[in-house]
DONURO-937867 format. One record per residue (C-alpha): x, y, z; residue number from 1. Coordinates in nm, 3 decimals. Example, Ala and Ser with C-alpha at 12.3 -4.5 7.8 and 13.67 -1.06 7.14 Angstrom:
BEGIN
{pt {1.230 -0.450 0.780} 1}
{pt {1.367 -0.106 0.714} 2}
This chain:
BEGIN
{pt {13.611 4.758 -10.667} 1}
{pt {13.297 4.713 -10.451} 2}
{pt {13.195 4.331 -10.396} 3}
{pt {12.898 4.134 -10.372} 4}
{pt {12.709 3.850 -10.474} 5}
{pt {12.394 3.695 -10.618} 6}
{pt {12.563 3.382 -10.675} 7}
{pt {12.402 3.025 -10.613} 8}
{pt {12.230 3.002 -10.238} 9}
{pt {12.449 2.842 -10.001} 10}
{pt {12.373 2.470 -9.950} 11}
{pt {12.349 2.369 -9.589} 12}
{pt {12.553 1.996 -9.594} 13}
{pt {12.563 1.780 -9.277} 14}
{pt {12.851 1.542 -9.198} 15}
{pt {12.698 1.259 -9.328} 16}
{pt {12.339 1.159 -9.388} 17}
{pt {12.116 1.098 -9.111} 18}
{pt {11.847 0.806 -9.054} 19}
{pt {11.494 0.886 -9.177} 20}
{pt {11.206 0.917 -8.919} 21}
{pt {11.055 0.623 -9.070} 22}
{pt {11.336 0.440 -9.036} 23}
{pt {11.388 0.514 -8.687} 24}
{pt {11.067 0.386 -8.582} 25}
{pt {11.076 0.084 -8.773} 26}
{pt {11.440 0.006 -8.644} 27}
{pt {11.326 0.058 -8.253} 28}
{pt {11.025 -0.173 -8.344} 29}
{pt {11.236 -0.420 -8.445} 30}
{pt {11.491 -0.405 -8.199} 31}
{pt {11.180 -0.418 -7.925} 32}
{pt {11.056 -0.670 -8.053} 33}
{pt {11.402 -0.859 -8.122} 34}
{pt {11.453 -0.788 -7.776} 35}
{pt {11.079 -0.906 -7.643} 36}
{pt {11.131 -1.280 -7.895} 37}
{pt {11.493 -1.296 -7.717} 38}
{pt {11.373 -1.239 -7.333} 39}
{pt {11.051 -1.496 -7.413} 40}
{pt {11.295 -1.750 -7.597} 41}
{pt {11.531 -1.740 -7.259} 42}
{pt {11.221 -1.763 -7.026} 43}
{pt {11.093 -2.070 -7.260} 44}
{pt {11.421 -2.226 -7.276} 45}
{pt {11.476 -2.210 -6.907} 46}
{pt {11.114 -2.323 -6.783} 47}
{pt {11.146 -2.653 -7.034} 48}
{pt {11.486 -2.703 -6.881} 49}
{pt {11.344 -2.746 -6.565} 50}
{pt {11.055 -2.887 -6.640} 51}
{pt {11.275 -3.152 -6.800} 52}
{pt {11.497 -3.158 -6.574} 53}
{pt {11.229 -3.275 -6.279} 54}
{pt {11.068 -3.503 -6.548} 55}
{pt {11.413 -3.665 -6.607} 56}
{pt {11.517 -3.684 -6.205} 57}
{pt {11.178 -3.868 -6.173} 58}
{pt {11.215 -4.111 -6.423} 59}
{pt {11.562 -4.180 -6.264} 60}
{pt {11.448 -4.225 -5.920} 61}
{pt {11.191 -4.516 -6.089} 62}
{pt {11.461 -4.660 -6.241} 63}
{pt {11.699 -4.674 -5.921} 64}
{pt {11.401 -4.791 -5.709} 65}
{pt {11.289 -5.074 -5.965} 66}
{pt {11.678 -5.171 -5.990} 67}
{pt {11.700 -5.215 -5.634} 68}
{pt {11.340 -5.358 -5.588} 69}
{pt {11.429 -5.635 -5.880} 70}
{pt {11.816 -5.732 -5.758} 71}
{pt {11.663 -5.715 -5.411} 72}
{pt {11.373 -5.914 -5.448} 73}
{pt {11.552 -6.208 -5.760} 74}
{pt {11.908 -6.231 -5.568} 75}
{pt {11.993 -6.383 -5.228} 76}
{pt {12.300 -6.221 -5.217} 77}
{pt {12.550 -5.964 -5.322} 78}
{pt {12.689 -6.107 -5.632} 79}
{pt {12.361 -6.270 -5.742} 80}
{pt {12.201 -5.950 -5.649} 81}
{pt {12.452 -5.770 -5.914} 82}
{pt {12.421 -6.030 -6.187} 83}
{pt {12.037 -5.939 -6.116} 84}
{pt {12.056 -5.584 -6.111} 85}
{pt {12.230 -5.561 -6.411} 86}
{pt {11.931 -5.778 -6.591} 87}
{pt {11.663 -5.547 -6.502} 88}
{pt {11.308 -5.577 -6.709} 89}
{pt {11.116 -5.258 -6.825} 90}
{pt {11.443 -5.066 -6.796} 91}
{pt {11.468 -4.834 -7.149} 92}
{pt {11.747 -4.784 -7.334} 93}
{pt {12.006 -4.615 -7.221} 94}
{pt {11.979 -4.737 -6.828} 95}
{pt {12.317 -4.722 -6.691} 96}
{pt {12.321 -4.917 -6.375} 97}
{pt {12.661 -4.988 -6.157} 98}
{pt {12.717 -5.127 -5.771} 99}
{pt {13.007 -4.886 -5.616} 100}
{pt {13.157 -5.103 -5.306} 101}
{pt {13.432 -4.901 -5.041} 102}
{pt {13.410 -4.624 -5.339} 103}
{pt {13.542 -4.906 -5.665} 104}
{pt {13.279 -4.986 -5.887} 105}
{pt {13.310 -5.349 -5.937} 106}
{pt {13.016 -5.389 -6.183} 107}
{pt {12.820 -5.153 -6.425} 108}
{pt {12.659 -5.150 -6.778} 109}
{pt {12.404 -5.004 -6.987} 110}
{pt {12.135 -5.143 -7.193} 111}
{pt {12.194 -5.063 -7.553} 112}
{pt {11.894 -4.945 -7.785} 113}
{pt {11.873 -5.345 -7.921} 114}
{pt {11.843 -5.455 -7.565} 115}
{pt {12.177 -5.573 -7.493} 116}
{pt {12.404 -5.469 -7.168} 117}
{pt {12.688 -5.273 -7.289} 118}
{pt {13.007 -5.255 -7.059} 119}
{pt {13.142 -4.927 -6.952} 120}
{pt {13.479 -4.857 -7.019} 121}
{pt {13.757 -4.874 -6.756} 122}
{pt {13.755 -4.456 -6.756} 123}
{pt {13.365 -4.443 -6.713} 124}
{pt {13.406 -4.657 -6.435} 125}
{pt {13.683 -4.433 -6.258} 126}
{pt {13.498 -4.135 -6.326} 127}
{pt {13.136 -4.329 -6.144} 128}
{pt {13.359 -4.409 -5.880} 129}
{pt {13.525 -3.999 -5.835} 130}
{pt {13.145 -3.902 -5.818} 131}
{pt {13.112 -4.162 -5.603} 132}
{pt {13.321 -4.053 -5.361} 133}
{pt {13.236 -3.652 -5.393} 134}
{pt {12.956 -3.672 -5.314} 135}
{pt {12.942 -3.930 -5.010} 136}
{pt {13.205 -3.639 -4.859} 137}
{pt {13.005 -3.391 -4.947} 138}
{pt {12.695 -3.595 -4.744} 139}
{pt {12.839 -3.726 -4.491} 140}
{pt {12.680 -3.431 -4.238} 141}
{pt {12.344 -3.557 -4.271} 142}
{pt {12.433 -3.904 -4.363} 143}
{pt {12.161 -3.931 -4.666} 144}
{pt {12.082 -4.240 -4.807} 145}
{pt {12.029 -4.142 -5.136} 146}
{pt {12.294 -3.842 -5.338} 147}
{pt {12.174 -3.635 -5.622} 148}
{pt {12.056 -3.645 -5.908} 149}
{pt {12.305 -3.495 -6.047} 150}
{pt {12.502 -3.458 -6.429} 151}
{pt {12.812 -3.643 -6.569} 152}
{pt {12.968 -3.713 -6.853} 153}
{pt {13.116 -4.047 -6.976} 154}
{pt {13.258 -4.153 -7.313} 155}
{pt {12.891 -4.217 -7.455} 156}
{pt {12.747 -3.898 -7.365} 157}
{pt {12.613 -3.704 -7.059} 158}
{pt {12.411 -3.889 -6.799} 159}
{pt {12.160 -3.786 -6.483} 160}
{pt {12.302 -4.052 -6.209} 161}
{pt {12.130 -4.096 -5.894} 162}
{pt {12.338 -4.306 -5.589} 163}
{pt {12.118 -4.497 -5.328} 164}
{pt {12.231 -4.697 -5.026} 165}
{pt {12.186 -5.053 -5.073} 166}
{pt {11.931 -5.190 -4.804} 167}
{pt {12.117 -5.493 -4.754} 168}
{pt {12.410 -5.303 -4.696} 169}
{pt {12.583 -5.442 -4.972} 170}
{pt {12.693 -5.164 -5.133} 171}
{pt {12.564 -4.854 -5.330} 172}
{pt {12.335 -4.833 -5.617} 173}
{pt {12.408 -4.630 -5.901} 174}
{pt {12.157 -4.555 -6.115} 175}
{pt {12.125 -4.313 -6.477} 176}
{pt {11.935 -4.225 -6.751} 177}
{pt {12.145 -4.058 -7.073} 178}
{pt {12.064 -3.635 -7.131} 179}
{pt {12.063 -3.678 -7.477} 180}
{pt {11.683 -3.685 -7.526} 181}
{pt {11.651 -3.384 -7.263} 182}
{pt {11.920 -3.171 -7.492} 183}
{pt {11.778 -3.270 -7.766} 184}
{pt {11.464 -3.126 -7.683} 185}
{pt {11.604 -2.839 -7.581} 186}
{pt {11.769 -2.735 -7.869} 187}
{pt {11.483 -2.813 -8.085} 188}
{pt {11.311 -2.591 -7.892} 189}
{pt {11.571 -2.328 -7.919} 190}
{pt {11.593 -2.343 -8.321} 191}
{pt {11.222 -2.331 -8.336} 192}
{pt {11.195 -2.054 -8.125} 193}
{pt {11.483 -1.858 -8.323} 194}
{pt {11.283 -1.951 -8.653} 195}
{pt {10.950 -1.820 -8.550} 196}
{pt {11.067 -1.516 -8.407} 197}
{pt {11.263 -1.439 -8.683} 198}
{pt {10.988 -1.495 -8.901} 199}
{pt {10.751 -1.300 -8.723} 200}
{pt {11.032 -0.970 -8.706} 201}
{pt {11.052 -1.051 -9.031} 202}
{pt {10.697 -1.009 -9.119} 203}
{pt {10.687 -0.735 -8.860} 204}
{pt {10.913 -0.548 -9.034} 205}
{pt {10.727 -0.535 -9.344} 206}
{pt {10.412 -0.486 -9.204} 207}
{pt {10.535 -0.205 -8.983} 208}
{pt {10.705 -0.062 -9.296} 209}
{pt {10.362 -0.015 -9.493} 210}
{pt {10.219 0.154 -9.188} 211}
{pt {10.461 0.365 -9.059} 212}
{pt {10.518 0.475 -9.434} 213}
{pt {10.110 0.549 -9.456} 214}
{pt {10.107 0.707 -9.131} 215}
{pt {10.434 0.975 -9.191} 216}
{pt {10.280 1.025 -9.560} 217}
{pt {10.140 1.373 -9.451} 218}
{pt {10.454 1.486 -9.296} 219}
{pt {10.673 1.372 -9.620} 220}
{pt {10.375 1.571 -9.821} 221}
{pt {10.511 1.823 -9.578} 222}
{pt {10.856 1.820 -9.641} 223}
{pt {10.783 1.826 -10.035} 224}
{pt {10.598 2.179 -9.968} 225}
{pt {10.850 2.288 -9.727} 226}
{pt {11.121 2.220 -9.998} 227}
{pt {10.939 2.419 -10.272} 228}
{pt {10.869 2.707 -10.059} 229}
{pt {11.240 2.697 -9.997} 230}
{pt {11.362 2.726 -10.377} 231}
{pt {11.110 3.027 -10.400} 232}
{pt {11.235 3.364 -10.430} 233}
{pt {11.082 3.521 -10.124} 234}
{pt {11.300 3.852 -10.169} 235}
{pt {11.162 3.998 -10.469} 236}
{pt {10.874 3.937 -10.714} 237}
{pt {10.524 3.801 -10.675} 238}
{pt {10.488 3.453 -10.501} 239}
{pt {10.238 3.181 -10.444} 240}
{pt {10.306 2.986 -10.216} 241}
{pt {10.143 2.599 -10.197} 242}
{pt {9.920 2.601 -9.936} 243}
{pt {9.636 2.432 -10.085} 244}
{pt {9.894 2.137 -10.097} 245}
{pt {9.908 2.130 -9.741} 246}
{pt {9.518 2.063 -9.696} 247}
{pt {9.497 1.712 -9.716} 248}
{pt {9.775 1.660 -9.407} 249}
{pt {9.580 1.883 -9.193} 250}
{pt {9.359 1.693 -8.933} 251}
{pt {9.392 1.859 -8.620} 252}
{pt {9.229 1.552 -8.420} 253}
{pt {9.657 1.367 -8.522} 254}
{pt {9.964 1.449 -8.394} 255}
{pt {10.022 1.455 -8.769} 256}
{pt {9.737 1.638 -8.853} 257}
{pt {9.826 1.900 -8.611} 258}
{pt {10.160 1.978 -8.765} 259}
{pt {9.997 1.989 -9.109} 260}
{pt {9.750 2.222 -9.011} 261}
{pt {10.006 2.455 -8.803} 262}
{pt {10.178 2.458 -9.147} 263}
{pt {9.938 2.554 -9.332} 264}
{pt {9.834 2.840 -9.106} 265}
{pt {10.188 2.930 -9.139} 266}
{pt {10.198 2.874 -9.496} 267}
{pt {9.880 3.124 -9.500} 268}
{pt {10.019 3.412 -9.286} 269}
{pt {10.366 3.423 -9.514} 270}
{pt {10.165 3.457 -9.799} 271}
{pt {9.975 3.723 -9.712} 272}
{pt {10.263 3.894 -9.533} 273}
{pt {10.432 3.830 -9.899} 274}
{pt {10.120 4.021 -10.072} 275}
{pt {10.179 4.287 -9.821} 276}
{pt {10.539 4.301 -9.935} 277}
{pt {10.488 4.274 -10.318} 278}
{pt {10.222 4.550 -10.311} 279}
{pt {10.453 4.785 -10.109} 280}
{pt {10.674 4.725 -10.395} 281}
{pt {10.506 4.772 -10.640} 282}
{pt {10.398 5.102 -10.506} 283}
{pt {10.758 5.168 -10.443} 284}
{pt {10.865 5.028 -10.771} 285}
{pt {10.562 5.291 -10.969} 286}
{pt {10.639 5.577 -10.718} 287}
{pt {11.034 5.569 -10.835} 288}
{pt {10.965 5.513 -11.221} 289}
{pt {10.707 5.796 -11.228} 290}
{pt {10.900 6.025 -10.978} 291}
{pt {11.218 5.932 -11.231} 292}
{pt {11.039 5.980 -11.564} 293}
{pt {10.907 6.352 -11.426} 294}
{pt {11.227 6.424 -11.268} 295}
{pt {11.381 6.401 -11.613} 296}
{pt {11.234 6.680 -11.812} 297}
{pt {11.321 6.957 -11.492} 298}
{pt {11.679 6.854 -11.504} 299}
{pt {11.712 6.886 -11.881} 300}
{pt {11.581 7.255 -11.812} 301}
{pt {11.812 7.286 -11.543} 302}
{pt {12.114 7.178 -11.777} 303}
{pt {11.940 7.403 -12.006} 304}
{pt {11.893 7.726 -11.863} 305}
{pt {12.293 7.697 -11.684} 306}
{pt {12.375 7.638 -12.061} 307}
{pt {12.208 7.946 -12.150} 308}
{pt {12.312 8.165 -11.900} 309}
{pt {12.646 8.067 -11.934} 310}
{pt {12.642 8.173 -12.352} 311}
{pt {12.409 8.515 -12.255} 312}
{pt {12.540 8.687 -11.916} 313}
{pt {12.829 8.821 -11.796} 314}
{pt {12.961 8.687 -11.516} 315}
{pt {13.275 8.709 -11.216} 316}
{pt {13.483 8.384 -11.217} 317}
{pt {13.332 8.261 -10.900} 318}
{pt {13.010 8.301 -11.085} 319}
{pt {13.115 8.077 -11.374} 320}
{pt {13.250 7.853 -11.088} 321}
{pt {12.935 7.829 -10.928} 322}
{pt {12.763 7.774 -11.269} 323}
{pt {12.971 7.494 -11.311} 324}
{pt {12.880 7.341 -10.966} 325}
{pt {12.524 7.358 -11.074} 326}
{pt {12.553 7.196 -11.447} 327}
{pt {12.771 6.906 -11.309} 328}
{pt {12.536 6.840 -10.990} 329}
{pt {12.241 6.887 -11.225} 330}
{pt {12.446 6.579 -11.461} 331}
{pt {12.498 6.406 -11.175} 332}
{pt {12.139 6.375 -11.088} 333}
{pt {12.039 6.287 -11.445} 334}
{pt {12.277 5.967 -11.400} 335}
{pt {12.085 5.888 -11.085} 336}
{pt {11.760 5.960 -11.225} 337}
{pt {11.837 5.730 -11.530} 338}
{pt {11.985 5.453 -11.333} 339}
{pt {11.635 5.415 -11.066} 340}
{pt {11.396 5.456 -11.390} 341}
{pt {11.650 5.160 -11.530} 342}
{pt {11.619 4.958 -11.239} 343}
{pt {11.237 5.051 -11.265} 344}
{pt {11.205 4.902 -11.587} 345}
{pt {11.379 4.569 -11.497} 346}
{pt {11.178 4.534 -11.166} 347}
{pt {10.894 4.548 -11.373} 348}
{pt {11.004 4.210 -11.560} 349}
{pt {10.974 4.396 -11.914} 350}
{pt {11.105 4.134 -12.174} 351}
{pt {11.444 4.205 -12.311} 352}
{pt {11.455 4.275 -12.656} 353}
{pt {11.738 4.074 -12.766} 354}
{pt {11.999 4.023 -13.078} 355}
{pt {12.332 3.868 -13.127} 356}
{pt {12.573 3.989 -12.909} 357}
{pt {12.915 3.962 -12.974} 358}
{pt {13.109 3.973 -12.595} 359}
{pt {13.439 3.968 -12.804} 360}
{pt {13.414 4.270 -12.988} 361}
{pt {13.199 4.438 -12.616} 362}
{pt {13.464 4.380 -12.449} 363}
{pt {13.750 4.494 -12.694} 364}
{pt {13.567 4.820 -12.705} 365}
{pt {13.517 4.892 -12.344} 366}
{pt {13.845 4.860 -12.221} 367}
{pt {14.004 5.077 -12.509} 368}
{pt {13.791 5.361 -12.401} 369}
{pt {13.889 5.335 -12.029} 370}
{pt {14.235 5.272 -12.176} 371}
{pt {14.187 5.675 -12.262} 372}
{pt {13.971 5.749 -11.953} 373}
{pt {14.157 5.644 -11.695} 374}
{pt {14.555 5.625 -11.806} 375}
{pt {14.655 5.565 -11.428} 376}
{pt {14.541 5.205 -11.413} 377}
{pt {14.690 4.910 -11.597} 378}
{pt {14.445 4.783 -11.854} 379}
{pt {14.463 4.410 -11.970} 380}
{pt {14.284 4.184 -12.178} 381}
{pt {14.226 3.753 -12.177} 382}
{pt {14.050 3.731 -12.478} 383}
{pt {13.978 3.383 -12.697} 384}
{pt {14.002 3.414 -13.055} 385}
{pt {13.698 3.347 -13.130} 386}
{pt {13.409 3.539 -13.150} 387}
{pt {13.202 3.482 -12.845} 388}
{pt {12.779 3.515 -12.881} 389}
{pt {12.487 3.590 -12.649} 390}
{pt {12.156 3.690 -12.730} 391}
{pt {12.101 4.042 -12.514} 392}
{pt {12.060 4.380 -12.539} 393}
{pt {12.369 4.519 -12.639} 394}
{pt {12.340 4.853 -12.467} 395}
{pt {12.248 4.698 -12.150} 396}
{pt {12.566 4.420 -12.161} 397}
{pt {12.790 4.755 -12.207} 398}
{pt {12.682 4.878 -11.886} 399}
{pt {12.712 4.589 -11.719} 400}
{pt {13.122 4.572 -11.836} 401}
{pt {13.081 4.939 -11.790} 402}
{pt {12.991 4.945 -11.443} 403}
{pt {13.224 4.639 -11.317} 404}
{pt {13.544 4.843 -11.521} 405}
{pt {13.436 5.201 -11.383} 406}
{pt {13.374 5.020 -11.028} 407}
{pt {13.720 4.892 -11.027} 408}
{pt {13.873 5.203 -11.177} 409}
{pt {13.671 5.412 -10.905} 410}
{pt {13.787 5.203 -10.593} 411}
{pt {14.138 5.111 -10.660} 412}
{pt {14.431 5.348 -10.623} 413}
{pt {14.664 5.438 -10.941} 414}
{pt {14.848 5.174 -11.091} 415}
{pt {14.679 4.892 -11.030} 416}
{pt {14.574 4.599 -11.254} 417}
{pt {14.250 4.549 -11.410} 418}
{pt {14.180 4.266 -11.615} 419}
{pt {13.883 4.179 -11.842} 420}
{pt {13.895 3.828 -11.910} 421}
{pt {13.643 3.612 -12.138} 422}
{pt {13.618 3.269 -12.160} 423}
{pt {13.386 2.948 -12.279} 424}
{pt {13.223 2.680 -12.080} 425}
{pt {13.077 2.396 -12.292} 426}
{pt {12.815 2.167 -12.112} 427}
{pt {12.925 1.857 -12.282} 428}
{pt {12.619 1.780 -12.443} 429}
{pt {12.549 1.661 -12.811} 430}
{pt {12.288 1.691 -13.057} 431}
{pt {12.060 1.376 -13.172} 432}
{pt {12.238 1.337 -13.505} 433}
{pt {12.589 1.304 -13.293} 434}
{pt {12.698 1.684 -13.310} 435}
{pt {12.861 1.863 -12.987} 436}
{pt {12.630 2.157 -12.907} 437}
{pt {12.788 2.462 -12.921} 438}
{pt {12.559 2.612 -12.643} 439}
{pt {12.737 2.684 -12.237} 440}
{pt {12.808 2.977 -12.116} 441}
{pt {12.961 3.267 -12.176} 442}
{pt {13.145 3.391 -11.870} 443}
{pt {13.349 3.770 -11.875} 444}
{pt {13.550 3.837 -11.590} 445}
{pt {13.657 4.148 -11.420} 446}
{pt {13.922 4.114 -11.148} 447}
{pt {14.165 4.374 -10.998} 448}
{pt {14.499 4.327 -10.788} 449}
{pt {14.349 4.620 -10.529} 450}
{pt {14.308 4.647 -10.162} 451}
{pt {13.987 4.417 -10.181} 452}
{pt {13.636 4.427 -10.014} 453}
{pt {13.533 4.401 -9.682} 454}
{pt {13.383 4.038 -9.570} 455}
{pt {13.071 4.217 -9.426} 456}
{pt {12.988 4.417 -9.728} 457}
{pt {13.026 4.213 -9.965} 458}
{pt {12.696 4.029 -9.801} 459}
{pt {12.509 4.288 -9.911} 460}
{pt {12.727 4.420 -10.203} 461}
{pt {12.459 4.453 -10.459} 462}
{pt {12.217 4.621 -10.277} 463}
{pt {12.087 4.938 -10.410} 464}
{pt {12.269 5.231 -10.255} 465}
{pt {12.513 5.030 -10.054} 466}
{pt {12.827 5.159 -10.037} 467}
{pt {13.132 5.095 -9.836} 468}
{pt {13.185 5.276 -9.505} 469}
{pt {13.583 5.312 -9.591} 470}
{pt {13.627 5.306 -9.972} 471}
{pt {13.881 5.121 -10.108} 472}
{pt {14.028 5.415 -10.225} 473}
{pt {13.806 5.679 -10.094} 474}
{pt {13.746 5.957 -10.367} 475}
{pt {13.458 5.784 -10.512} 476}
{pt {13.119 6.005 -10.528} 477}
{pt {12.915 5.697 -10.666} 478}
{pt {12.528 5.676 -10.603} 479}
{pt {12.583 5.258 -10.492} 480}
{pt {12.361 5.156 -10.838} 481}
{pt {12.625 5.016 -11.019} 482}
{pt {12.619 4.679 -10.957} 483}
{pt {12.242 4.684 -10.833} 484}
{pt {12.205 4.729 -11.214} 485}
{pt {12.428 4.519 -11.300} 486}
{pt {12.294 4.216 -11.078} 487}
{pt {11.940 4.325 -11.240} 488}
{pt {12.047 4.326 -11.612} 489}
{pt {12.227 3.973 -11.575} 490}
{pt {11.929 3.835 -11.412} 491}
{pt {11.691 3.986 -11.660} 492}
{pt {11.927 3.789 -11.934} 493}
{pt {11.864 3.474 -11.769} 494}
{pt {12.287 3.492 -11.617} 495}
{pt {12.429 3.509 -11.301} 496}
{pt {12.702 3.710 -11.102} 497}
{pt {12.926 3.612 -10.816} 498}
{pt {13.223 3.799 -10.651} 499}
{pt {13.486 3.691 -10.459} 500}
{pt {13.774 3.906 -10.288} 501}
{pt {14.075 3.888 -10.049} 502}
{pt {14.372 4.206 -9.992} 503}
{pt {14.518 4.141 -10.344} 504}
{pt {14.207 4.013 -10.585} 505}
{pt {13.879 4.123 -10.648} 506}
{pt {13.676 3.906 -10.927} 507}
{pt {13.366 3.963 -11.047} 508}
{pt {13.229 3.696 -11.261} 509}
{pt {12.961 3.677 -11.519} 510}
{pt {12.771 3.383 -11.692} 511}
{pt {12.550 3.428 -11.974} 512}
{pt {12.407 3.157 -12.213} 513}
{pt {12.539 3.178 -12.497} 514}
{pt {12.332 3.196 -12.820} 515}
{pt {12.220 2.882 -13.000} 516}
{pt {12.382 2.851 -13.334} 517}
């Protein structure tokens, strides 16, 4: 049984959904401009730490010099030097000052933010004196008088210490000023930065939103005409294409506008190229129906006078045989001729003149009389018990079971199994008032256990005059308009047809509305 489809267009599905143009370009906005706010936050954040930082180490060297200045100038020795040091004016909060002798530090303290002198613990003090020492080894090349300033932390909090020789040799000076203001700068900084730039990607974002979505407008108009022109039937028929719709993306002076107006130039030349096509058919389709229609009244004489001559003459047996040649060819020809002025008809889009069809009893009818026709095949039935309804032409839905039962009987070898099947889809809907519709489809089924089709035929299975190069069982003198007919009469009744076949099973399958009742 020959094959082939005008079943639902293949889909084209991806392996997952991809990111919209628009959303491209508004993603690598953002992430330039995340980017951009990050490098200009770091580049902030480091030039205030340094500009801090050399703030901070001057303030620190003031402090050291006006602690050594004061102890120097109020003390008249060591000790009362110390006691003096430690009792520095105009010193802010926070001052840490401490004398480190042979690498001990035998006095230190802090003024607290209420002006007091706060003691350092005993580890702060081991700790001043471990810097101490590092870093009189570490300048002992160039024998400084003066080491850092540098960072270190102590039980209340990190500190910028400076170490100066004593000019009265009594010692060194120690000298600090707490990080917390610096740090706390800094991270104000930081948060504010982080808040304004994520405010302004923020408001970047929905700016550049609104714009990019104005500025791909014409290309989505674009892909709206694109997808219409795609669910057109370009194969058959007369079509207008939307090209006006593509006018208003056309500027050629845009990148945009360039691609709209390449489209509709596009647009243009399909159409007329589709004109060109539909008039060629049309010719085609009048030449064929007229050629038919006159063809039909020489043939009937044909049939006629071979009648004739075989009721009035006298003639040898390979006379009569020849005779016979003639009246079946002359048959033969009729079929053809009646089948292209059908498929005339149809192209022409005539409406069907419908009435209640009952598939049930079709069907029931059909396969009885190729029950008698054709006694070498196995004939069965799938029937529901119900009445089944369409609204067709009843002639025309006989052919069409007709043509799939005589196709299968044709290519199949003896003995194999046709079945005619009919079944009921419901769509699931209801009426207003609550009622299930009884409206679906209708779908009759005609599937055989033969050799099967051939994948590359059954692309083009209902084409008119296609026929298999090795027939499935190869005795078949068909003209290849069965199922072009077929495929035309289900179309013209608002149905569809699909086949499917492996070695083993051929199905054709129709659907047809089924009458509202």
């Amino acid at each position: 049984m020959s094959t082939g489809g005008a079943g639902a267009r293949p889909r084209l599905r991806g392996p997952g959904r991809a990111l919209q143009l628009r959303t491209k370009l508004l993603l690598t906005v953002l992430a330039l401009l995340t980017v951009a706010c990050a490098a200009v936050g770091a580049l902030g954040l480091a030039a205030l730490n340094v500009s801090l930082g050399e703030q901070l180490d001057r303030q620190v060297r003031d402090a050291s010099f006006r602690a050594i200045e004061y102890g120097v100038r109020a003390a008249a020795g060591p000790s009362e030097e110390l006691e003096a040091m430690m009792d520095v004016p105009a010193q802010g909060a926070g001052t840490l000052n401490a004398r480190v002798v042979d690498g001990e530090v035998v006095r230190a303290g802090l003024f607290a933010a209420d002006g007091t002198r706060q003691e350092l613990t005993d580890s702060d003090r081991r700790r001043l004196g471990e810097l101490v020492t590092a870093l009189g080894a570490e300048s002992d090349e160039d024998g400084g008088e003066q080491w850092g300033p540098v960072d270190v932390q102590l039980a209340v909090g990190g500190y910028r210490v400076l170490v100066v020789d004593d000019p009265w040799d009594w010692g060194l000076v120690l000298t600090g000023l707490p990080l917390a203001d610096k740090e706390h700068t800094l991270r104000s900084f930081g948060v504010s930065t982080a808040a304004i730039s994520t405010g302004a990607i923020a408001a970047t974002g929905l700016l550049g939103l609104v714009v990019v979505r104005r500025t791909l407008r014409p290309v989505e108009r674009l892909s709206d005409v694109a997808t219409r022109v795609s669910e057109l039937d370009l194969d058959h028929g007369e079509v207008v294409l939307p090209v006006g719709a593509v006018a208003p993306a056309a500027h050629p002076d845009t990148e945009v506008g360039r691609l709209g107006h390449a489209f509709g130039r596009m647009l243009d030349n399909v159409g007329h190229a589709l004109v060109a096509r539909q008039r060629s058919e049309t010719r085609v389709r009048r030449f064929v129906a007229d050629a038919s229609h006159e063809l039909r009244t020489p043939l009937a004489s044909i049939r006629g006078y071979a009648e004739l001559i075989r009721l009035t003459e006298p003639m040898s047996p390979q006379g009569r045989g020849s005779l016979s040649r003639v009246e079946s060819e002359a048959a033969r020809m009729t079929a053809l001729v009646e089948d292209l002025l059908l498929l005339a008809r149809l192209d022409e889009g005539r409406a069907v003149v419908t009435e209640d069809v009952d598939l049930l009893e079709l069907v029931i009818e059909t396969v009885s009389d190729l029950r008698v026709a054709a006694p070498g095949h196995v004939w069965r039935l799938e029937l529901p018990d119900e009445p089944v309804l369409v609204r067709g032409d009843p002639a025309q839905l006989r052919q069409v079971l007709i043509n799939l039962l005589a196709n299968a009987h044709q290519h199949t070898p003896a003995g194999t199994t046709v079945t005619a099947s009919l079944t009921v889809e419901t769509d699931g809907t209801v009426e207003p008032g609550g009622g299930p519709r009884t409206r679906g489809e209708a779908v009759l089924a005609v599937a055989d256990d033969g050799p099967g089709v051939g994948a590359d035929f059954l692309e083009h299975i209902f084409a008119r005059f296609a026929r298999e190069d090795h027939a499935r069982a190869g005795t078949s003198r068909g003209t290849g308009l069965g199922l072009s007919i077929v495929e035309a009469i289900v179309h013209a009744h608002h149905g569809r047809i699909d086949v499917s076949s492996v070695p083993g099973s051929t199905r054709f399958t129709v659907r047809l509305p089924r009458a509202d009742h």
